[in-house]
Backbone as a chain_set.jsonl record, in Angstrom:
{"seq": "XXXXXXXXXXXXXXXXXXXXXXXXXXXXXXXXXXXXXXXXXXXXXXXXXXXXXXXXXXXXXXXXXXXXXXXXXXXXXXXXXXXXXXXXXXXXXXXXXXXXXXXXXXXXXXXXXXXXXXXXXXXXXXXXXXXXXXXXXXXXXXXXXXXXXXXXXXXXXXXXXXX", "coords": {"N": [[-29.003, -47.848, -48.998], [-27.168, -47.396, -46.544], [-27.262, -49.758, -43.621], [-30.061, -51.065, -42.167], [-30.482, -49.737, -39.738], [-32.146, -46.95, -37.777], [-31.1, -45.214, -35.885], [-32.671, -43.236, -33.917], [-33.172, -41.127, -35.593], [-34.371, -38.919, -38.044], [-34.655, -39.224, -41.643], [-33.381, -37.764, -43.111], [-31.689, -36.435, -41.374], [-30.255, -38.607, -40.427], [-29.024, -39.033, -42.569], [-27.132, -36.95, -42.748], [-25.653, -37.028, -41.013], [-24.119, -39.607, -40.719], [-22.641, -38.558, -43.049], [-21.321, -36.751, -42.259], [-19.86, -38.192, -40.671], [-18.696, -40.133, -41.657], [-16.823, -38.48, -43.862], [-14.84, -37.778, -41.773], [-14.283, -39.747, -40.625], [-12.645, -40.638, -43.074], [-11.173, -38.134, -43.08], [-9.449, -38.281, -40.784], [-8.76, -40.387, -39.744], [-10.108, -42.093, -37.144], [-12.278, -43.073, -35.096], [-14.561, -41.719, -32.631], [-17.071, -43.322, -31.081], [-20.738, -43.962, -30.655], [-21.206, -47.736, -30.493], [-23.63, -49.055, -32.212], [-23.74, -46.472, -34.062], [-20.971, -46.858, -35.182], [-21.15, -48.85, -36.498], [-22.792, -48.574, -38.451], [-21.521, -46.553, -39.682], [-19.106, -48.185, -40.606], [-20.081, -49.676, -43.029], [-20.791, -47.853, -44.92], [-18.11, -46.123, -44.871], [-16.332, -48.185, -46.017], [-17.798, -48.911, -48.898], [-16.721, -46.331, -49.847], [-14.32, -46.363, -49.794], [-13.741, -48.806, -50.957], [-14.406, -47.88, -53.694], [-12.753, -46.003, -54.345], [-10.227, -47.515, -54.832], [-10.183, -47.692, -58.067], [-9.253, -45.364, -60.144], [-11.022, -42.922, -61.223], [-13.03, -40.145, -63.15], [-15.48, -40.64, -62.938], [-16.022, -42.041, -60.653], [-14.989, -40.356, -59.037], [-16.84, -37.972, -58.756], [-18.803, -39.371, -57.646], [-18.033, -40.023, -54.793], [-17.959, -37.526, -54.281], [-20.425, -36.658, -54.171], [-21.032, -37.79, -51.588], [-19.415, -37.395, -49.547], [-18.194, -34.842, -47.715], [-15.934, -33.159, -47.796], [-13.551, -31.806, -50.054], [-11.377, -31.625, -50.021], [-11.469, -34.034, -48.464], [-11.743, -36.208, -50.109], [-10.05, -36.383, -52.142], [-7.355, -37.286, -51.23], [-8.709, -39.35, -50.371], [-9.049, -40.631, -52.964], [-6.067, -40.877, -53.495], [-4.601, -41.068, -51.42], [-5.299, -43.274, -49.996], [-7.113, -45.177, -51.232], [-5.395, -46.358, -52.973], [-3.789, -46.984, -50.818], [-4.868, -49.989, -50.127], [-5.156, -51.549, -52.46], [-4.821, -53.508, -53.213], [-6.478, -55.195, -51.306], [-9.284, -57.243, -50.317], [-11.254, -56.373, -48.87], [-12.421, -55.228, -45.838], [-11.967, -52.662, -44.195], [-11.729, -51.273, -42.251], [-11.969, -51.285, -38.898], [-13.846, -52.538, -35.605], [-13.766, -51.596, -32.678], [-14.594, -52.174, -29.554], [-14.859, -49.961, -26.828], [-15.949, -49.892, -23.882], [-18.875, -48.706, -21.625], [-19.813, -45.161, -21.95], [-19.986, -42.693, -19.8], [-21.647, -40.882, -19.11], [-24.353, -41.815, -19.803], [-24.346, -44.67, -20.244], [-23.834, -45.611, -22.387], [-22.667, -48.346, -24.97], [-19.495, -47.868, -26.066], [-17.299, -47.053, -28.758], [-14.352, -47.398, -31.302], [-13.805, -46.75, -34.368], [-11.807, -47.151, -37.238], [-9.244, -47.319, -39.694], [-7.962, -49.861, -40.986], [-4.541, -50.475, -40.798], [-3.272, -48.284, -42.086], [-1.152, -45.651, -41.391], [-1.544, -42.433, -40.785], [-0.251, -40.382, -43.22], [2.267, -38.013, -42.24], [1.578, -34.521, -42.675], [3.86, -32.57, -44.459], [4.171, -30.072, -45.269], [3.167, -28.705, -42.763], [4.995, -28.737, -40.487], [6.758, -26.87, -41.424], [5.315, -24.591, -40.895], [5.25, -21.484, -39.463], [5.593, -20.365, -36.264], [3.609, -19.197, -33.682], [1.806, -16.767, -31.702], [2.154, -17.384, -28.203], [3.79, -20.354, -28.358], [5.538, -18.699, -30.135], [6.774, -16.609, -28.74], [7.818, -17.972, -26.605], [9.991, -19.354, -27.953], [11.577, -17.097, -28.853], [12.066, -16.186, -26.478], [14.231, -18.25, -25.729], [16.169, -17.432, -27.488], [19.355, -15.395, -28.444], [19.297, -12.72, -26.058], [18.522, -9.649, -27.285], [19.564, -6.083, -27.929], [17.406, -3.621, -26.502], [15.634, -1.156, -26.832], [15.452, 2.023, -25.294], [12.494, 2.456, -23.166], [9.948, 4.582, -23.517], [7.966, 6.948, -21.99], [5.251, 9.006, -21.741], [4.558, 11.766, -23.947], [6.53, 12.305, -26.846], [8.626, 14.904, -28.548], [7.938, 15.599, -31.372], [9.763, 15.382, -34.786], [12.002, 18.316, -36.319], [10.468, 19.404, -39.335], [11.525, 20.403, -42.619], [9.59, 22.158, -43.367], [8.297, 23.043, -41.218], [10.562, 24.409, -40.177], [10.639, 26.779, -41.207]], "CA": [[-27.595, -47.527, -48.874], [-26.43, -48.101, -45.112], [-28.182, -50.757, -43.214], [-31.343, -50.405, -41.522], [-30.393, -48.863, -38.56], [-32.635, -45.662, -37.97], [-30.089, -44.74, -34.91], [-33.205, -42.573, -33.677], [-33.308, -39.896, -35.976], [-35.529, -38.949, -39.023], [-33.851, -40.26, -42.39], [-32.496, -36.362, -43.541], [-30.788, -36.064, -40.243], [-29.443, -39.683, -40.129], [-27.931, -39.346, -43.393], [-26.249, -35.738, -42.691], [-24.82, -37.471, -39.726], [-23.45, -40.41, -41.557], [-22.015, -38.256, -44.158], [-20.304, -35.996, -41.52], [-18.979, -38.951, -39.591], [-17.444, -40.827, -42.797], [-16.279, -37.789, -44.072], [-14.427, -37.765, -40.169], [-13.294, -41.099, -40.671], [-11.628, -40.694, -43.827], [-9.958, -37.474, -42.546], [-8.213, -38.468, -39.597], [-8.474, -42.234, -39.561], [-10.538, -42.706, -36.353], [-13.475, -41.411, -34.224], [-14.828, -42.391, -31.133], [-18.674, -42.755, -31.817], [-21.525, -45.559, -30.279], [-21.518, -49.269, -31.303], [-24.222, -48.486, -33.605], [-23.089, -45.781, -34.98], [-19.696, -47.55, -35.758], [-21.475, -49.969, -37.711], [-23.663, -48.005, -39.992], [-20.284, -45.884, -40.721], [-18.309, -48.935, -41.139], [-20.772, -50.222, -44.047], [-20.857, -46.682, -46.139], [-17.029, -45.668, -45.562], [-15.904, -49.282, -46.865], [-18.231, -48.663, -49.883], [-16.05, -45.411, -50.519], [-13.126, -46.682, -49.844], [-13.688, -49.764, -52.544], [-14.672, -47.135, -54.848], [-11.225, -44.993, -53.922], [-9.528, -48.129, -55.583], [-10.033, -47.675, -58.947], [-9.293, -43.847, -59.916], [-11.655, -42.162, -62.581], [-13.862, -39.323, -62.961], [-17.049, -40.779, -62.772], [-16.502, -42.38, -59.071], [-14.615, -39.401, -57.917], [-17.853, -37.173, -58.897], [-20.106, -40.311, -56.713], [-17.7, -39.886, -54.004], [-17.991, -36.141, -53.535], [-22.308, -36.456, -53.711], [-22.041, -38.06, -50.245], [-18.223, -36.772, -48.574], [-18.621, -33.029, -47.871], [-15.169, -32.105, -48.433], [-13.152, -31.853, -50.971], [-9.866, -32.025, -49.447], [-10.81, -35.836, -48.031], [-11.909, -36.971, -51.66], [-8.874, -36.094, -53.141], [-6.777, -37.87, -50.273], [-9.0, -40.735, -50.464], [-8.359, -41.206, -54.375], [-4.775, -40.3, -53.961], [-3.652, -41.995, -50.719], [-6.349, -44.264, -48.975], [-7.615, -45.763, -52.07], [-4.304, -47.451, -53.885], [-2.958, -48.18, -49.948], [-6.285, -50.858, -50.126], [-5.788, -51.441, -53.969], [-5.096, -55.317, -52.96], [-7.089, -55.947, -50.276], [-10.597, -57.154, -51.404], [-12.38, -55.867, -48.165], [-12.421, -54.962, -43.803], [-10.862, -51.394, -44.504], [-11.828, -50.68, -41.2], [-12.071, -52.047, -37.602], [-14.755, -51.041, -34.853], [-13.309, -51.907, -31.474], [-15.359, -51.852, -28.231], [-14.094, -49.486, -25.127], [-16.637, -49.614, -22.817], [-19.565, -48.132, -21.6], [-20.37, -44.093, -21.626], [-19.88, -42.348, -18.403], [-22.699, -40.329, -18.672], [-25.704, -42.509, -19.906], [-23.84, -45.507, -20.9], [-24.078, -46.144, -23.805], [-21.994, -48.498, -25.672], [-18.34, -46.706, -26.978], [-16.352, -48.101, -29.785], [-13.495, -46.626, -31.96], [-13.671, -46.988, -35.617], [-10.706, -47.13, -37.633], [-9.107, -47.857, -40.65], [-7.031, -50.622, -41.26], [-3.554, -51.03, -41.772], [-3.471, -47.519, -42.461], [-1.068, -44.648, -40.983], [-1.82, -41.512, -41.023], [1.032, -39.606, -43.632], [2.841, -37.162, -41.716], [2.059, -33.682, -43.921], [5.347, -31.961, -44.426], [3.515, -28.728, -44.776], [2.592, -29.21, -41.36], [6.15, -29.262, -39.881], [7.154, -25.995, -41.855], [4.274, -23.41, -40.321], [5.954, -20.463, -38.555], [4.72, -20.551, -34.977], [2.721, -17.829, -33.126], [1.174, -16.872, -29.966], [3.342, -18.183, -26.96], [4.75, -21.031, -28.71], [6.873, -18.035, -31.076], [7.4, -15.824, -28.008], [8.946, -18.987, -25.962], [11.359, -19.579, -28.845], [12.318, -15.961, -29.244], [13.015, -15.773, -25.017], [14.951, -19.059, -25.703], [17.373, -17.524, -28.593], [19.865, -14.459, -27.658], [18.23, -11.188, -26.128], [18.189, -8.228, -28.26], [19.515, -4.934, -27.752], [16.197, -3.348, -26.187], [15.203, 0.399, -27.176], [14.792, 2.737, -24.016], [10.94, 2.863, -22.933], [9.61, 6.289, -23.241], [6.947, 7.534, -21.389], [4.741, 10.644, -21.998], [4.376, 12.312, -25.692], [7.707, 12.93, -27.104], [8.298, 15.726, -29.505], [8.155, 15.401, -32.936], [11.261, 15.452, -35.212], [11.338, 19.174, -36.538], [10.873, 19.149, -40.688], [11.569, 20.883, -43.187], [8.392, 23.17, -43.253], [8.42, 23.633, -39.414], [11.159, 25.754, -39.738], [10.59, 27.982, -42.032]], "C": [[-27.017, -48.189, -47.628], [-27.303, -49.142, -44.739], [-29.662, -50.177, -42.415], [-31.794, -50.115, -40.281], [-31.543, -47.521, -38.677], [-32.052, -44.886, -36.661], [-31.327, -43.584, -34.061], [-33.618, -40.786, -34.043], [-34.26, -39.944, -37.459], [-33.983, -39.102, -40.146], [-32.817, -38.859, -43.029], [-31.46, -36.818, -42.628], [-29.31, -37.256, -40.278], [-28.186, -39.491, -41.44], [-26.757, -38.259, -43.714], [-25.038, -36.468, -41.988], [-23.899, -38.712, -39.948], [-22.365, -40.012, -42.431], [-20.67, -37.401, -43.858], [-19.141, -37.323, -40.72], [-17.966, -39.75, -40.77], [-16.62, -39.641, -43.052], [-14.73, -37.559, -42.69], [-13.693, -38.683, -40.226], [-12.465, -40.958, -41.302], [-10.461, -39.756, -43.815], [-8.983, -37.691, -41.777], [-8.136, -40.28, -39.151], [-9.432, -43.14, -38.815], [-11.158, -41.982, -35.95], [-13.851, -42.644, -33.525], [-16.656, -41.96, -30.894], [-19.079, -43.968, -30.533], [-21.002, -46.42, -31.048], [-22.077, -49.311, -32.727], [-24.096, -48.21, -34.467], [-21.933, -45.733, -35.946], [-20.03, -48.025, -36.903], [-22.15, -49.523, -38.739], [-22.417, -47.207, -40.22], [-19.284, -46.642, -41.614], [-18.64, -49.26, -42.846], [-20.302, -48.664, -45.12], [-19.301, -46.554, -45.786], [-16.402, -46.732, -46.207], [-16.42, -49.465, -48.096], [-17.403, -47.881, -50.521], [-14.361, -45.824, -50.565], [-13.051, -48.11, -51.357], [-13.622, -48.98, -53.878], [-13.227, -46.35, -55.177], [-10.051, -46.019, -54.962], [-8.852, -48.558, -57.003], [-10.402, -46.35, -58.964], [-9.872, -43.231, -61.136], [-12.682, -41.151, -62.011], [-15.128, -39.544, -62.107], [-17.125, -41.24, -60.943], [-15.752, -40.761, -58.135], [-16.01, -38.373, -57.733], [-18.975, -38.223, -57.828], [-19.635, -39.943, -55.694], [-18.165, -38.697, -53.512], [-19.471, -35.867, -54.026], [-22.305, -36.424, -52.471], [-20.793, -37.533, -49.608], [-18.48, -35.395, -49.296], [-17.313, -32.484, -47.931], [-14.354, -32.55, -49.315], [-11.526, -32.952, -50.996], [-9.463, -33.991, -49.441], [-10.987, -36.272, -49.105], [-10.556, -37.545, -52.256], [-7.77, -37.279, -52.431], [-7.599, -39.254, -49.962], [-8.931, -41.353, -51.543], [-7.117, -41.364, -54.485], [-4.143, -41.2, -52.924], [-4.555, -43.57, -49.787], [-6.592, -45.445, -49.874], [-6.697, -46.935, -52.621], [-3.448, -47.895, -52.124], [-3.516, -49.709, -49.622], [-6.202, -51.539, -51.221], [-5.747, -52.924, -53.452], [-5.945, -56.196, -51.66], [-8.599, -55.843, -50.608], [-12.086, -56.796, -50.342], [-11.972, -55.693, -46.794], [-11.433, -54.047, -44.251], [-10.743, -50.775, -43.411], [-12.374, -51.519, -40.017], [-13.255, -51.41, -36.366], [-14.619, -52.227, -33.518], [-14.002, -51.166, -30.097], [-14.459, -50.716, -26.984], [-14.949, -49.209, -23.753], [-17.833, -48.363, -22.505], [-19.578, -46.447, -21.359], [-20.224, -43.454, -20.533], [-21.1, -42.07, -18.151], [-23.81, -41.25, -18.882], [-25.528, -44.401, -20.194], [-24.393, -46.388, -21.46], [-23.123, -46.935, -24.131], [-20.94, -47.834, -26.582], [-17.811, -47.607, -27.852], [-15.245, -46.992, -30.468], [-13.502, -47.496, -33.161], [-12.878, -46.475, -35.72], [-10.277, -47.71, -38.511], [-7.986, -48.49, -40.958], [-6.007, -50.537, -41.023], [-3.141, -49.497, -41.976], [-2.941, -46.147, -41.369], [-0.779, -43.307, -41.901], [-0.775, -40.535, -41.699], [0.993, -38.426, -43.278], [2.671, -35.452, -42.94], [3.257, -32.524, -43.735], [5.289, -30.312, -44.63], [3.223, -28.028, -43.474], [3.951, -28.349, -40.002], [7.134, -27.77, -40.023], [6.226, -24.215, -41.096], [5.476, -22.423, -39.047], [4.662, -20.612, -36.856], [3.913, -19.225, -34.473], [1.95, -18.201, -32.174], [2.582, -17.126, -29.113], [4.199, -19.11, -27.45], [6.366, -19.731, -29.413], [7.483, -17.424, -29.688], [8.335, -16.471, -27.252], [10.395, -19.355, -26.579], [12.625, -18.16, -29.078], [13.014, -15.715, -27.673], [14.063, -16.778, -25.622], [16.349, -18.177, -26.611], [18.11, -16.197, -27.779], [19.293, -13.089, -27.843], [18.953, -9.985, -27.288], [18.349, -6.83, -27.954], [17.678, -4.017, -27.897], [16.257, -1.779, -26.362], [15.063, 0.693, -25.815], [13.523, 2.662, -24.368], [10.864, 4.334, -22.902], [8.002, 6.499, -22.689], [6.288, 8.958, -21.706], [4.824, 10.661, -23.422], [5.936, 12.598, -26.042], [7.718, 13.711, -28.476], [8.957, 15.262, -30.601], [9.314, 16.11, -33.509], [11.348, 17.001, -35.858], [11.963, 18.737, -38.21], [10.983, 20.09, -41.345], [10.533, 22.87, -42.902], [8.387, 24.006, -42.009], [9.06, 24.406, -39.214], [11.313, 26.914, -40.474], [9.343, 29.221, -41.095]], "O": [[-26.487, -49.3, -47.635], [-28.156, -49.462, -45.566], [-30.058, -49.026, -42.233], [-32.923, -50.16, -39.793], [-31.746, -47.13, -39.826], [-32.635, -43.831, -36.408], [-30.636, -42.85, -33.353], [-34.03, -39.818, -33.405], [-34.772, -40.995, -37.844], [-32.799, -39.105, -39.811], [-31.641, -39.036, -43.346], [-30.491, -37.482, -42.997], [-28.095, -37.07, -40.213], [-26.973, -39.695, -41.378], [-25.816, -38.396, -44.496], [-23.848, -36.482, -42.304], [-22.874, -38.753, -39.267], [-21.377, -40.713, -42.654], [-19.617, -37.255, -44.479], [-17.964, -37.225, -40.375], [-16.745, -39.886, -40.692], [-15.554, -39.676, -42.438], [-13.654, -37.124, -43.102], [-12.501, -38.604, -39.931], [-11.346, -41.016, -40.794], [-9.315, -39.993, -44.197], [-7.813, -37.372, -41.987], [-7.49, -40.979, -38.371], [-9.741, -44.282, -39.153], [-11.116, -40.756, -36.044], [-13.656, -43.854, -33.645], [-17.245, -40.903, -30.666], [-18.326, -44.602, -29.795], [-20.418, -46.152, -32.098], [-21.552, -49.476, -33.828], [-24.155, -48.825, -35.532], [-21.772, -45.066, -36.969], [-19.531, -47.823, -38.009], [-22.107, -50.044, -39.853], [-22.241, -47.228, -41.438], [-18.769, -46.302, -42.679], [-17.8, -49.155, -43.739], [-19.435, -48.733, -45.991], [-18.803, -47.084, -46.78], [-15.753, -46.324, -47.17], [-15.704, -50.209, -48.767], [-17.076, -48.238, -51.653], [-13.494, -45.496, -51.376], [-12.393, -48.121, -52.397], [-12.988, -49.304, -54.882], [-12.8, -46.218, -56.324], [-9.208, -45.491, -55.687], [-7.843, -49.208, -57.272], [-11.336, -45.888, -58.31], [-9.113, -43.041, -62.086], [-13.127, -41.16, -60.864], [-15.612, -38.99, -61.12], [-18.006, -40.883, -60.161], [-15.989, -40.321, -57.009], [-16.25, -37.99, -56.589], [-19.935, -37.659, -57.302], [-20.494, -39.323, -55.068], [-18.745, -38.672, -52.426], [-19.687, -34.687, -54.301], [-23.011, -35.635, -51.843], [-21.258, -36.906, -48.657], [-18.746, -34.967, -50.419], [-17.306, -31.268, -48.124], [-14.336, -33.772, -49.467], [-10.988, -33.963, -51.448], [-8.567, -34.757, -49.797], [-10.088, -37.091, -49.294], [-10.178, -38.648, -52.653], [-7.382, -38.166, -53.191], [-7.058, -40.154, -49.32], [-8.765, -42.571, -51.486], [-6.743, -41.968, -55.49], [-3.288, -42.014, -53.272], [-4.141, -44.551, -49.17], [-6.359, -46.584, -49.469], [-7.039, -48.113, -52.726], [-2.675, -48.85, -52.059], [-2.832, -50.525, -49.004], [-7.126, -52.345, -51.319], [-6.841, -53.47, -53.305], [-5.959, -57.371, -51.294], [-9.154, -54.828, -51.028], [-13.284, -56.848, -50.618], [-10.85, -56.172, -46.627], [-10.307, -54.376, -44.626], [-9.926, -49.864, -43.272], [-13.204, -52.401, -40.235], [-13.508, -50.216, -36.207], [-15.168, -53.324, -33.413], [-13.939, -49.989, -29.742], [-13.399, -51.052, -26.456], [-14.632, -48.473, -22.819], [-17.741, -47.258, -23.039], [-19.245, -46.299, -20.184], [-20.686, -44.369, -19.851], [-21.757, -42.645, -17.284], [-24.324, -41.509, -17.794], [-26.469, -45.186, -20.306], [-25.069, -47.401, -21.28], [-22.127, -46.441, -23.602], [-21.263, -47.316, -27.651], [-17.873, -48.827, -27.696], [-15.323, -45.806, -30.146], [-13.275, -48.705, -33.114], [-12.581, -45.524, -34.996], [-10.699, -48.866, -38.546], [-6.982, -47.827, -41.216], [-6.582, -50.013, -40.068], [-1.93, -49.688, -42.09], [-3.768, -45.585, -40.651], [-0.218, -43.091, -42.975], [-0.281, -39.751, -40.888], [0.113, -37.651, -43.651], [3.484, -35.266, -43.846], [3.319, -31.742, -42.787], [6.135, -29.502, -44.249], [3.081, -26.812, -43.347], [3.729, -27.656, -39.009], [7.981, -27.452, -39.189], [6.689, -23.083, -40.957], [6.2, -22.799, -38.126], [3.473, -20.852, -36.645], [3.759, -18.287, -35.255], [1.513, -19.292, -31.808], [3.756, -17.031, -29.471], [5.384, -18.957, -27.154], [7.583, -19.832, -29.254], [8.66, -17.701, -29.458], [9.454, -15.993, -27.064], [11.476, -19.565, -26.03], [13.832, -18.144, -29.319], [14.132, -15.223, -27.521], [14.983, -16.146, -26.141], [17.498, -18.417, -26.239], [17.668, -15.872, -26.677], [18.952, -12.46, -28.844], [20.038, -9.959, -27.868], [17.305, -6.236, -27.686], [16.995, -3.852, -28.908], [17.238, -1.268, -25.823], [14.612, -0.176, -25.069], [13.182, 2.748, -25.547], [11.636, 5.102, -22.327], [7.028, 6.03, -23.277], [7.004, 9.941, -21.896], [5.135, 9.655, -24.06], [6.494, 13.288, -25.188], [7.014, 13.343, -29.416], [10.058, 14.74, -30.781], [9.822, 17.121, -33.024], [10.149, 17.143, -36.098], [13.018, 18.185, -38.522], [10.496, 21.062, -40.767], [10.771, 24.012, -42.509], [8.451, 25.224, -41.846], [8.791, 25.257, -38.367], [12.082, 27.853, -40.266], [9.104, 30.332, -41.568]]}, "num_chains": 1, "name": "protein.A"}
């Protein structure tokens, strides 16, 4: 399948880690991996992405053997796949940034083509919460505020109670 990198791991591991990092790629566009590691992702997500180009059952069922979610499948048949349909290969770029701080290693940023990321309009609609809502609600006009009460206050008397 990928090339014959063994990136220092046993061949399970390598290919979890492959499967998580394409899967990664095709979600958000770009990741910030080793050299290496760039290059054995480059090879397998440009496989899926060729495949993304022509839309039928049978490759969407190959696709989702080796991408673990669903979501990116669908979004790689639906929008990744036909933005590629004419281009007959390099779906993705793997650009050097310099060495590692800590051990340095070789950094790179993989990335896919040609290729921005559509804005989801779902996204844009989400009611806010936490601090962002409370900042918006100081911002708008205050609110007739209830007195604070302190201590137990007595209950309303009902019906029953006074009999």
């Amino acid at each position: 399948m990928p090339g014959t990198r063994k990136l220092g791991r046993a061949t399970d591991n390598r290919m979890a880690m492959l499967r998580a990092m394409v899967t990664y790629l095709l979600e958000n566009g770009r990741i910030e991996t080793t050299v290496t590691r760039a290059k054995e992702v480059r090879s397998v997500a440009e496989k899926y992405i060729a495949l993304a180009r022509i839309d039928n059952l049978a490759l969407r069922r190959q696709a989702l053997s080796f991408i673990t979610k669903e979501d990116v499948v669908r979004k790689l048949f639906i929008d990744i796949g036909p933005h590629y349909a004419g281009r007959s290969g390099g779906y993705t770029r793997v650009m050097r940034i310099g060495p590692r701080r800590g051990d340095a290693a070789e950094m790179a940023i993989i990335e896919l083509v040609d290729y921005a990321k559509p804005a989801p309009a779902a996204q844009a609609e989400k009611p806010k919460r936490g601090r962002a809502a409370k900042a918006d609600d100081a911002t708008k006009a205050p609110a007739a505020k209830a007195p604070a009460r302190r201590g137990r206050t007595a209950k309303p008397a009902t019906a029953e109670a006074a009999e």
